[in-house]
N, CA and C atoms as an extended XYZ file, in Angstrom:
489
Properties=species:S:1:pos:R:3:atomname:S:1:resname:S:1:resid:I:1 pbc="F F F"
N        22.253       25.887      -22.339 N   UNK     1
C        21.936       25.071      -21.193 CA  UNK     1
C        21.264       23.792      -21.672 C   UNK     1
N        21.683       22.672      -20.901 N   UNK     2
C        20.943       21.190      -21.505 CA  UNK     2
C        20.057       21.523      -21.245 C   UNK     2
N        18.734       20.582      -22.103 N   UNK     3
C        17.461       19.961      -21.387 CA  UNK     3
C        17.433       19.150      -20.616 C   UNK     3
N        16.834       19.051      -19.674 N   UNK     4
C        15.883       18.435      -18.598 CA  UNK     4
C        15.749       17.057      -19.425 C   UNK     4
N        16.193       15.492      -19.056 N   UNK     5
C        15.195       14.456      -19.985 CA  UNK     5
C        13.834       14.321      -18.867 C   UNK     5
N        12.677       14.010      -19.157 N   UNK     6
C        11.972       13.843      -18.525 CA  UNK     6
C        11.838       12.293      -18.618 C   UNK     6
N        12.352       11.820      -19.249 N   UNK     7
C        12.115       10.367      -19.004 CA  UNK     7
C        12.720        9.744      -18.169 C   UNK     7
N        13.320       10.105      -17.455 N   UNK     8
C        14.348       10.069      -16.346 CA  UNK     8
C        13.308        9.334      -14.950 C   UNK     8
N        13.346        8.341      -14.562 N   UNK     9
C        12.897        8.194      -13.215 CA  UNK     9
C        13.173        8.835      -12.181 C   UNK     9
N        12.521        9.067      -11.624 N   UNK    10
C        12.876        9.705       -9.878 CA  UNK    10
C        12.901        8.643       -9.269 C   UNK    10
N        14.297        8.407       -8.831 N   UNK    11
C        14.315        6.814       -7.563 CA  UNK    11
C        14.452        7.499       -6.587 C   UNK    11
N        14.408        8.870       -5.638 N   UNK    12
C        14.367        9.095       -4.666 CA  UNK    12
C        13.003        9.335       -4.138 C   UNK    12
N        12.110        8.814       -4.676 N   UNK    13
C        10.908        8.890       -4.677 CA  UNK    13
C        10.587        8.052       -2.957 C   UNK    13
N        10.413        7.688       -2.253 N   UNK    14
C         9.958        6.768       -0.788 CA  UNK    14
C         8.587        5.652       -1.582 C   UNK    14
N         8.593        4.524       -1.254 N   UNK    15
C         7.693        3.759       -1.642 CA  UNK    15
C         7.721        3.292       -0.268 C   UNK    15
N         5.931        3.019        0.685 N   UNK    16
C         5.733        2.582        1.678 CA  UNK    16
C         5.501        1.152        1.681 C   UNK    16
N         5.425       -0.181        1.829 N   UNK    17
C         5.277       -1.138        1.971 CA  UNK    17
C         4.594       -1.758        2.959 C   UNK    17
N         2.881       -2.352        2.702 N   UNK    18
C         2.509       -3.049        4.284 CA  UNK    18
C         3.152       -4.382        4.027 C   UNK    18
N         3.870       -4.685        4.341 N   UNK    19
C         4.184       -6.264        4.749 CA  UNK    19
C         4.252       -6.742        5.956 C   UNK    19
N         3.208       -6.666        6.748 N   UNK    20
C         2.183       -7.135        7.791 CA  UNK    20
C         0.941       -7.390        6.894 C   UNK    20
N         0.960       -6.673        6.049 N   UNK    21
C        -0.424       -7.475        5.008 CA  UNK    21
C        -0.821       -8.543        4.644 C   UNK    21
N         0.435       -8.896        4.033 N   UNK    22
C         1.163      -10.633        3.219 CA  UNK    22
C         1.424      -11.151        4.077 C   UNK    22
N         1.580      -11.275        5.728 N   UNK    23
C         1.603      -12.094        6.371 CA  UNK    23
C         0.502      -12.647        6.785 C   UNK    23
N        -0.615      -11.383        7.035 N   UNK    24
C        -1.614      -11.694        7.616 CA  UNK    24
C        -2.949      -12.505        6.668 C   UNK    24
N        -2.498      -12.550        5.224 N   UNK    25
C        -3.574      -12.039        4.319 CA  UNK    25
C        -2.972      -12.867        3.065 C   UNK    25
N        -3.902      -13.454        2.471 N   UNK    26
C        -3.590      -14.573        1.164 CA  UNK    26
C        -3.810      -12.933        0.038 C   UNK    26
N        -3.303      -12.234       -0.867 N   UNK    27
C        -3.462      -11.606       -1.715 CA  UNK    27
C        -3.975      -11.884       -2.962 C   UNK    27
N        -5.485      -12.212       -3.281 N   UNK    28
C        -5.446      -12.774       -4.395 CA  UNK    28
C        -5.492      -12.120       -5.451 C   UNK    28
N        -5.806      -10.592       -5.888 N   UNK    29
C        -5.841       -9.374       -7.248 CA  UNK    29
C        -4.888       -8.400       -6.383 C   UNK    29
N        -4.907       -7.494       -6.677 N   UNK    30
C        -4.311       -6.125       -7.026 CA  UNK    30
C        -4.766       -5.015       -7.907 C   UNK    30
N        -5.037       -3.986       -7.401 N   UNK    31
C        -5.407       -2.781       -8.536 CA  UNK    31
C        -4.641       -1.735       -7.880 C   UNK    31
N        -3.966       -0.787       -8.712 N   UNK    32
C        -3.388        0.465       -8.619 CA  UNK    32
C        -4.498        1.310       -8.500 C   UNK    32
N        -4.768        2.186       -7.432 N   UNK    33
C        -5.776        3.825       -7.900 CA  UNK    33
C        -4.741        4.990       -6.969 C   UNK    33
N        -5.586        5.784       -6.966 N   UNK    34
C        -4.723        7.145       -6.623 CA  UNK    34
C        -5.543        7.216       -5.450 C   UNK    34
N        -5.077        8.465       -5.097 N   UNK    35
C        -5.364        8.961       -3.794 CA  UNK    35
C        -5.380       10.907       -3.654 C   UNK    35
N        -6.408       11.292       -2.697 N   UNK    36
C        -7.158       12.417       -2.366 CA  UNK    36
C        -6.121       12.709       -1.712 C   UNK    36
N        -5.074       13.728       -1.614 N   UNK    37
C        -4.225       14.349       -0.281 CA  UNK    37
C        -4.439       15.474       -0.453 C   UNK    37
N        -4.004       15.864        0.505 N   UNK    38
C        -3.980       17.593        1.241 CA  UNK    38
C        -1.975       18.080        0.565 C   UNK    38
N        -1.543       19.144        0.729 N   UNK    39
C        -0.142       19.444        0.165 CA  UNK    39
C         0.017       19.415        1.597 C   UNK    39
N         0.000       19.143        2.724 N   UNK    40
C         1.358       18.926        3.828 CA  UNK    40
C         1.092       17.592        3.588 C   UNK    40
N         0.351       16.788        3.588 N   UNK    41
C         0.403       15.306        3.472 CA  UNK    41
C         1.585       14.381        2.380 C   UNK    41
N         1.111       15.491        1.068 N   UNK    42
C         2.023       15.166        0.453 CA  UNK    42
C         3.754       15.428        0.613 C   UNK    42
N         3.725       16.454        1.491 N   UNK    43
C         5.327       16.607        1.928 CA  UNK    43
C         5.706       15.734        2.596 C   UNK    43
N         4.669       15.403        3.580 N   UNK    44
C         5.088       14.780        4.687 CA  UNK    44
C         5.410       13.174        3.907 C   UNK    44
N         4.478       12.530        3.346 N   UNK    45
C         4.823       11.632        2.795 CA  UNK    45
C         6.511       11.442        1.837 C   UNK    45
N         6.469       12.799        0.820 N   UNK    46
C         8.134       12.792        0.141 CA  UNK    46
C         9.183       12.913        1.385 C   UNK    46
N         8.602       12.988        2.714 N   UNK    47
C         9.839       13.053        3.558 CA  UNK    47
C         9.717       11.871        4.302 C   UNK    47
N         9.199       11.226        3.570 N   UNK    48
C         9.378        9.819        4.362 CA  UNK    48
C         8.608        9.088        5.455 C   UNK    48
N         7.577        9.809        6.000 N   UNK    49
C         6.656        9.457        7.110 CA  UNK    49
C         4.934        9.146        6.783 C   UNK    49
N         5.045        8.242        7.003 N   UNK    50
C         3.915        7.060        6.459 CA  UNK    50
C         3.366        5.733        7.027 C   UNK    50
N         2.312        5.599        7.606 N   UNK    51
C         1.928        4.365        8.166 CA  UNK    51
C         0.895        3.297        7.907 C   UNK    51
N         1.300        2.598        7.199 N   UNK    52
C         0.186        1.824        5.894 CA  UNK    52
C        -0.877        0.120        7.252 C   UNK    52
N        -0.112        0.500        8.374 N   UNK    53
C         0.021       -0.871        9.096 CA  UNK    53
C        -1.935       -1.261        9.496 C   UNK    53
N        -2.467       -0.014       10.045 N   UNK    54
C        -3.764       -0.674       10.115 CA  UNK    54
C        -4.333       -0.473        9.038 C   UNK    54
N        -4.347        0.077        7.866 N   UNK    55
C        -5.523        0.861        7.096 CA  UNK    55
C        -5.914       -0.392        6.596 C   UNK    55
N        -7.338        0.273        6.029 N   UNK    56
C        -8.527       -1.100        5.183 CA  UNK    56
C        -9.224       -0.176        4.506 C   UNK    56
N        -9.976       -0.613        3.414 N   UNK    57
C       -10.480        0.449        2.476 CA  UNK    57
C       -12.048       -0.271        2.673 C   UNK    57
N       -13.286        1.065        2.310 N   UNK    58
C       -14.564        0.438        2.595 CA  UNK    58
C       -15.020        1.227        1.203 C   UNK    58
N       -15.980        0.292        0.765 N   UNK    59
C       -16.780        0.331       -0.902 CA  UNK    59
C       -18.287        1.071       -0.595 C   UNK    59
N       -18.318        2.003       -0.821 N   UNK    60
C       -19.761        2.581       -1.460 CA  UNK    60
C       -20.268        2.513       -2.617 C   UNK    60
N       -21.515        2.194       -2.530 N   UNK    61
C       -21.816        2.147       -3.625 CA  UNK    61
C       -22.817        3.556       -4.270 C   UNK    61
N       -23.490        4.091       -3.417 N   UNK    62
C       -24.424        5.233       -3.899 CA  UNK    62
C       -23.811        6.262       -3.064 C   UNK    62
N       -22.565        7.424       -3.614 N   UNK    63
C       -22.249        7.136       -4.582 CA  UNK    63
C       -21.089        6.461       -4.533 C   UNK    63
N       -20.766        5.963       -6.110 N   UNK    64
C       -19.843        4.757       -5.551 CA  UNK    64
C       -18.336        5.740       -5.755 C   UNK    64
N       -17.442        5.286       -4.772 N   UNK    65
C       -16.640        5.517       -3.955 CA  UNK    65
C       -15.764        4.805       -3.398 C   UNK    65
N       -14.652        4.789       -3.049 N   UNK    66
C       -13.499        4.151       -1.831 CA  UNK    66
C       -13.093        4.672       -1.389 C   UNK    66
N       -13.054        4.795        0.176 N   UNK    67
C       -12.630        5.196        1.322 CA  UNK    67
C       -11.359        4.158        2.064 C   UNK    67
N       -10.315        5.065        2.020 N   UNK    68
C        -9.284        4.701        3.018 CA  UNK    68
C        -9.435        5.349        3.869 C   UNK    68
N        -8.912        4.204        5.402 N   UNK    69
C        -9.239        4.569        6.833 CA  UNK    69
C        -7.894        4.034        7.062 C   UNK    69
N        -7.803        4.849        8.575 N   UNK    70
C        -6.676        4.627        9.120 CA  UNK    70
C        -5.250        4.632        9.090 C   UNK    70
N        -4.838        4.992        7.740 N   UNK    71
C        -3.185        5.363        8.023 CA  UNK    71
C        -2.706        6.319        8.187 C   UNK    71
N        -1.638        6.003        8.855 N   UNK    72
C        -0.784        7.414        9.890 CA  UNK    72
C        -0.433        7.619        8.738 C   UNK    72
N        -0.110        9.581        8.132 N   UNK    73
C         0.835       10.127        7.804 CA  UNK    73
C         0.771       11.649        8.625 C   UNK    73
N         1.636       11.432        9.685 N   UNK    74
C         2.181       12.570       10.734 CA  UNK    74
C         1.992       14.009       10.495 C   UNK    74
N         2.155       14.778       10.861 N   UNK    75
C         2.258       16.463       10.363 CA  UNK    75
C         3.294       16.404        9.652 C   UNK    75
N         3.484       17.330        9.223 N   UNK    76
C         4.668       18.231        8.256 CA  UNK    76
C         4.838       19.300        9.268 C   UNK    76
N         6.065       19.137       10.120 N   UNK    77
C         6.387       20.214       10.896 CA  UNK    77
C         5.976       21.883       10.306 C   UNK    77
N         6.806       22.014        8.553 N   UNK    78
C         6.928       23.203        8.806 CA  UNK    78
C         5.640       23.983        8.245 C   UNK    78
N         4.615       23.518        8.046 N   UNK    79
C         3.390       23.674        7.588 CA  UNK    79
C         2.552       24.162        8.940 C   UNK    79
N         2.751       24.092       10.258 N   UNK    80
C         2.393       24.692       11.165 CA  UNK    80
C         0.630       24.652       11.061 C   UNK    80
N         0.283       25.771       10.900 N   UNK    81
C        -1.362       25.735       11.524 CA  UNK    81
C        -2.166       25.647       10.061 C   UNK    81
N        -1.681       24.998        8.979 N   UNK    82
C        -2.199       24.561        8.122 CA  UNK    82
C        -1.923       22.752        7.816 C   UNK    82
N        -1.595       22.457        9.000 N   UNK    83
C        -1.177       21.078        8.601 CA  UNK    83
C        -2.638       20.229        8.579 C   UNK    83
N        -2.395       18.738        8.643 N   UNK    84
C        -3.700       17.791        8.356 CA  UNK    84
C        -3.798       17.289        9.729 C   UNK    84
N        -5.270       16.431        9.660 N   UNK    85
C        -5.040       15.608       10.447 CA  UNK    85
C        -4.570       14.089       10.589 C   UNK    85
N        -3.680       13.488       11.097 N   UNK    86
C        -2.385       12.447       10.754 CA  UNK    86
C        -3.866       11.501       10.670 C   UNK    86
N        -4.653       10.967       11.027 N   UNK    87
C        -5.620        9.847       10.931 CA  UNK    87
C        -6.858       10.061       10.165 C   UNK    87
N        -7.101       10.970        9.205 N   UNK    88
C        -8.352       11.145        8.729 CA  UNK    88
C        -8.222       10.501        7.577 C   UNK    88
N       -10.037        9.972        7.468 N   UNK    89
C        -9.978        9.128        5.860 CA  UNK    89
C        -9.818       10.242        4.698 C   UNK    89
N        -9.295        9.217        4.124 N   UNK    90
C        -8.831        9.416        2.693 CA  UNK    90
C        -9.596        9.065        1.257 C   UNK    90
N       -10.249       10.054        0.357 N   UNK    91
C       -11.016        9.052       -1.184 CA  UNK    91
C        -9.719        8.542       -1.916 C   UNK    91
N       -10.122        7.579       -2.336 N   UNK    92
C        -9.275        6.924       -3.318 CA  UNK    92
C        -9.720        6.837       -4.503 C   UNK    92
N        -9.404        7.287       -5.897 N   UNK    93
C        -9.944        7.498       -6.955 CA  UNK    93
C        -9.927        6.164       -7.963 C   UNK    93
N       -10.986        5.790       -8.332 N   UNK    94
C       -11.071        4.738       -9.178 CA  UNK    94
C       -11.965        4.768       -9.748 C   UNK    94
N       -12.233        3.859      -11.632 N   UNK    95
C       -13.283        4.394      -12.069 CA  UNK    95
C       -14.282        3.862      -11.250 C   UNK    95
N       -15.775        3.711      -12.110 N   UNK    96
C       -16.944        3.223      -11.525 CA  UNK    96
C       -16.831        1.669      -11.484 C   UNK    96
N       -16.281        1.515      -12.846 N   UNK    97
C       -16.485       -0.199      -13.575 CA  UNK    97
C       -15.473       -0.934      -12.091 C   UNK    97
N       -14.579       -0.221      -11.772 N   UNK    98
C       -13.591       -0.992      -10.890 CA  UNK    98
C       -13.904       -1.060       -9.340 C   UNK    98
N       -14.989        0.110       -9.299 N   UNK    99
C       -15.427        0.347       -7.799 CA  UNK    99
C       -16.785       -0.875       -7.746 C   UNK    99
N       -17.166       -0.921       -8.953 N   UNK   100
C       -18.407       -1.734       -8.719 CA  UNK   100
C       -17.663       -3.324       -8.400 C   UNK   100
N       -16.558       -3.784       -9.364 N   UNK   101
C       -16.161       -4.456       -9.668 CA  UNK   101
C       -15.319       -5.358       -7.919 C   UNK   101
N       -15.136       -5.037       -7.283 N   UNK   102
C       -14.844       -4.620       -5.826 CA  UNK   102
C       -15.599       -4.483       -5.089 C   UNK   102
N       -16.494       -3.829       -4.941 N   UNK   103
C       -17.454       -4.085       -4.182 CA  UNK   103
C       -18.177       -5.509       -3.961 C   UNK   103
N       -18.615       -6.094       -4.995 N   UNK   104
C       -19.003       -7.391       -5.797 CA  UNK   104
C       -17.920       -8.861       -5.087 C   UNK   104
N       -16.195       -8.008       -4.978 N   UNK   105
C       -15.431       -9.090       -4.247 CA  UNK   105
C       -15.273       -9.217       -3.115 C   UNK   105
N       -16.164       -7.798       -2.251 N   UNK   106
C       -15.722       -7.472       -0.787 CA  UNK   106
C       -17.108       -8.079        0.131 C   UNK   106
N       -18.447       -8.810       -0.745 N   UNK   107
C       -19.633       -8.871       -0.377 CA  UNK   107
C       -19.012      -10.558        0.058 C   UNK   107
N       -18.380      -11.202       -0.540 N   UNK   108
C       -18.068      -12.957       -0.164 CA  UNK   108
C       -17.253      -13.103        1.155 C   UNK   108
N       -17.462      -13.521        1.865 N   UNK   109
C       -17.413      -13.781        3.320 CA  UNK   109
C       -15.946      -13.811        3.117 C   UNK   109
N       -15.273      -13.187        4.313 N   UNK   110
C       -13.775      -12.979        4.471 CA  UNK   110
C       -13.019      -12.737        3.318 C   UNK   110
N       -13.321      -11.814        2.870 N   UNK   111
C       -12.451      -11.014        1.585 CA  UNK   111
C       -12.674       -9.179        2.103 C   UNK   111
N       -11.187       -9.093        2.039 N   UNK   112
C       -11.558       -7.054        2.609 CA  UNK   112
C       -10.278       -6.945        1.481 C   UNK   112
N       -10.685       -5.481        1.580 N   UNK   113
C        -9.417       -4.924        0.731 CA  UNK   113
C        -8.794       -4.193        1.575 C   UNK   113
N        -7.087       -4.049        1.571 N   UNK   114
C        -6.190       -3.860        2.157 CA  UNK   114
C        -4.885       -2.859        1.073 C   UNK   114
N        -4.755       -1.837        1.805 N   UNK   115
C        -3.359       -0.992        0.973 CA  UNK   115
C        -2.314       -1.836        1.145 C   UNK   115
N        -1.598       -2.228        0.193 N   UNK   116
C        -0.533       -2.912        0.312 CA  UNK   116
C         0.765       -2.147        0.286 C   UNK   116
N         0.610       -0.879       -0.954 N   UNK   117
C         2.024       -0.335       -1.413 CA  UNK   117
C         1.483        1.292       -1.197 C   UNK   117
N         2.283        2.296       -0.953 N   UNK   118
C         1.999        3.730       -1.636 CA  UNK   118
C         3.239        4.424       -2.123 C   UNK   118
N         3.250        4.263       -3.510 N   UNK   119
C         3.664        5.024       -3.907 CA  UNK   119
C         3.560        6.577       -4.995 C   UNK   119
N         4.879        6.705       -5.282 N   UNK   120
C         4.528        8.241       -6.056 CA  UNK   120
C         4.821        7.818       -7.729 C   UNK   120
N         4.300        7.817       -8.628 N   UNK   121
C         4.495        7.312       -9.886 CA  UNK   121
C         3.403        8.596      -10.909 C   UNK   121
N         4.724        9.101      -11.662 N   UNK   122
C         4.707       10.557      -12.543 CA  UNK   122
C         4.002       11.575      -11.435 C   UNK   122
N         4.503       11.791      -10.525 N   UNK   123
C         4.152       12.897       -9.549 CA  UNK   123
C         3.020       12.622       -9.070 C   UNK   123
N         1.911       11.683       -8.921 N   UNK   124
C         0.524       11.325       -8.670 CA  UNK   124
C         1.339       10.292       -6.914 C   UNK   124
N         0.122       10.611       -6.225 N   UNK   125
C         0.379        9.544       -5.072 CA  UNK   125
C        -0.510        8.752       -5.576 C   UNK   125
N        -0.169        7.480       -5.553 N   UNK   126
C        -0.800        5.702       -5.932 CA  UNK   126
C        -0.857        5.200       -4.525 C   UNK   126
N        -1.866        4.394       -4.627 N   UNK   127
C        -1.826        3.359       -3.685 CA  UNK   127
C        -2.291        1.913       -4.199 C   UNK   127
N        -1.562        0.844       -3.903 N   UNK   128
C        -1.676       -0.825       -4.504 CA  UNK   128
C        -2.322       -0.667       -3.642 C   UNK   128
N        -3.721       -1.662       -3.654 N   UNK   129
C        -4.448       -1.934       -3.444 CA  UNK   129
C        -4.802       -3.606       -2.953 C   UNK   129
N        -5.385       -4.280       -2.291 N   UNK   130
C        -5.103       -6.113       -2.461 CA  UNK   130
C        -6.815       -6.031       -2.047 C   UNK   130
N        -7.160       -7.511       -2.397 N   UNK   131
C        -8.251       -7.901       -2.471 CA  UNK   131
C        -8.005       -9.109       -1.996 C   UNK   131
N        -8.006       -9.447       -0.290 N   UNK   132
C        -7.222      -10.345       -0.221 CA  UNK   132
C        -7.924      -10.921        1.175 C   UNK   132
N        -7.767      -12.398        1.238 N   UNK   133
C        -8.348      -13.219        2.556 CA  UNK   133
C        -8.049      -13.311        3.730 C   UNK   133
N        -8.451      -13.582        4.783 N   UNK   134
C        -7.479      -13.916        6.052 CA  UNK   134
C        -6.776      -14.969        5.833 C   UNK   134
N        -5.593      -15.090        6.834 N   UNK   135
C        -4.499      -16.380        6.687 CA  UNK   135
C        -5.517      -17.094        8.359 C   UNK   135
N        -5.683      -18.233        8.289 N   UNK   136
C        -5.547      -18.922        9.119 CA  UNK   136
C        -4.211      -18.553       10.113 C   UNK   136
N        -3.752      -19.351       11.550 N   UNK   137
C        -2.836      -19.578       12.057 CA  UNK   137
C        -1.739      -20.599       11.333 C   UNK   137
N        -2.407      -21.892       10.673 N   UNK   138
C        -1.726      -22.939       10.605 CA  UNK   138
C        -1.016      -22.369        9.172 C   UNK   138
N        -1.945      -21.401        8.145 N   UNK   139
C        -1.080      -20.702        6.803 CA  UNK   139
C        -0.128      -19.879        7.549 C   UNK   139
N        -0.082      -19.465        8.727 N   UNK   140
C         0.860      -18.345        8.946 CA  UNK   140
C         2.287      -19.187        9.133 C   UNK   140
N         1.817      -19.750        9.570 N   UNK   141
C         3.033      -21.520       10.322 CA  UNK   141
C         3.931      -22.052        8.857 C   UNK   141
N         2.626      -22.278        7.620 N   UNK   142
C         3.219      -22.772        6.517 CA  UNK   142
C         4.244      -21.597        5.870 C   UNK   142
N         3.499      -20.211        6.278 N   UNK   143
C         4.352      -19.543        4.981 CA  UNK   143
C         5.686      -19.184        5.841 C   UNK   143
N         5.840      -19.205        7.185 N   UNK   144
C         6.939      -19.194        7.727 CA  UNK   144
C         8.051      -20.024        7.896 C   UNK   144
N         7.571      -21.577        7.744 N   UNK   145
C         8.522      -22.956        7.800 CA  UNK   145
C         9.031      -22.451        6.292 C   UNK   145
N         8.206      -21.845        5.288 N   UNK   146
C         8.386      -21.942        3.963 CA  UNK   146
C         9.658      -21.067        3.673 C   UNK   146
N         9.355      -19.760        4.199 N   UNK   147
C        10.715      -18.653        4.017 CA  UNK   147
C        11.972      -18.927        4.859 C   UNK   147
N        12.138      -19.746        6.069 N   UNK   148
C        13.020      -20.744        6.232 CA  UNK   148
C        13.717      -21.386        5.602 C   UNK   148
N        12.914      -22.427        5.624 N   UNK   149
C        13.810      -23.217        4.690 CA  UNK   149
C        14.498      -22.686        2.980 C   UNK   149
N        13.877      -22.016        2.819 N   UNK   150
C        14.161      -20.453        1.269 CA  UNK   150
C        15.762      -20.230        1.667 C   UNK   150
N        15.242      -19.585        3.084 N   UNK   151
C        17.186      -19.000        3.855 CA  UNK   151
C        17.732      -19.707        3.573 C   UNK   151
N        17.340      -20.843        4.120 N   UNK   152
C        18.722      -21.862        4.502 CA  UNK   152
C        19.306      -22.488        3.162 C   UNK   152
N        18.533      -22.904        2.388 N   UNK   153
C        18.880      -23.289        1.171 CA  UNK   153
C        19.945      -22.041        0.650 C   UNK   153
N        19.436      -20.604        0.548 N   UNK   154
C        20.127      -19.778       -0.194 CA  UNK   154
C        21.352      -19.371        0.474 C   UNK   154
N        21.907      -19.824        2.128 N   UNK   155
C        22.783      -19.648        2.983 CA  UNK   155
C        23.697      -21.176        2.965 C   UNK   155
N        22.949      -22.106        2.181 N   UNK   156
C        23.917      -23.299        1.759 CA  UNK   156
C        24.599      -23.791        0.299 C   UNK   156
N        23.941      -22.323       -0.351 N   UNK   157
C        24.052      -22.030       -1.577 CA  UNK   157
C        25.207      -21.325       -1.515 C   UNK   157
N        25.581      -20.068       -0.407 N   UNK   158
C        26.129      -19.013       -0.439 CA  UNK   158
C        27.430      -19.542       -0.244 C   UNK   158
N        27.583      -20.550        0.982 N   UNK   159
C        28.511      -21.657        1.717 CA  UNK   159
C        29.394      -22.235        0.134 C   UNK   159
N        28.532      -23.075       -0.367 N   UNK   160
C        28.977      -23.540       -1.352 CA  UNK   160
C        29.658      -22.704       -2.750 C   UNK   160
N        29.404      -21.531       -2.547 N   UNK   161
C        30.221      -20.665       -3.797 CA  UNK   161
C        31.437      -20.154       -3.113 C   UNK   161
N        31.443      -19.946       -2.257 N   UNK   162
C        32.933      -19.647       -1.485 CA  UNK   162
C        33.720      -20.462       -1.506 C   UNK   162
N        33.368      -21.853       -1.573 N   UNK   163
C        34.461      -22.796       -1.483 CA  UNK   163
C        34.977      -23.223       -2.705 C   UNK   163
């Protein structure tokens, strides 16, 4: 019988995406940490049900700590009277140097940290992380005239290879 390669990626893996984040929110770092789940959470998540849209993460420092709040991940039907609850916070594991390190960026007026990504990487649930500002209205205006005109260029690009 072959071996198994383990070096093999799993692309059926689900990766969640907030992109209501990047609209709302200038992203200026990023850090990868993990995350505290329960095993229906984690099913429920490999089956695809996940809601990254309000969550925000809050910094403790004694002891120091990160707390995710607020994202939906639903029951796991077949887990029945052992399932979770779909809205309860979540620890997020990171060392100290990085929790302090964060905390330190979340104290300067209008800077929060925000889940951006969750995914599953070598069987661990991850969550991207952003350290990131509010957008004004008039940035929301710019980055939208901006991905516009992106289209249209790449739809007069598209025009032009056909012919």
């Amino acid at each position: 019988m072959a071996k198994k390669n383990k070096n093999k990626k799993n692309n059926h893996s689900p990766v969640f995406d907030n992109r209501r984040a990047r609209h709302d929110y200038f992203v200026e770092d990023t850090l990868e940490v993990g995350i505290v789940l329960e095993g229906s959470e984690v099913k429920s998540i490999r089956d695809g049900n996940c809601s990254l849209k309000e969550g925000y993460i809050s910094v403790d420092l004694d002891p120091p700590r990160l707390t995710l709040h607020q994202i939906d991940i639903p029951p796991y039907q077949p887990a029945g009277a052992l399932n979770h609850r779909p809205k309860r916070d979540r620890m997020l594991l990171a060392k100290k140097r990085e929790i302090e390190r964060l905390a330190r960026s979340v104290d300067i007026k209008g800077v929060t940290l925000i889940p951006l990504k969750l995914y599953f990487s070598g069987g661990f649930a991850k969550i991207q992380l952003g350290i990131c500002k509010g957008k004004a209205q008039h940035d929301k205006r710019h980055s939208i005239a901006e991905r516009e005109n992106q289209r249209d260029l790449q739809r007069a690009m598209s025009q032009k290879m056909k012919y």
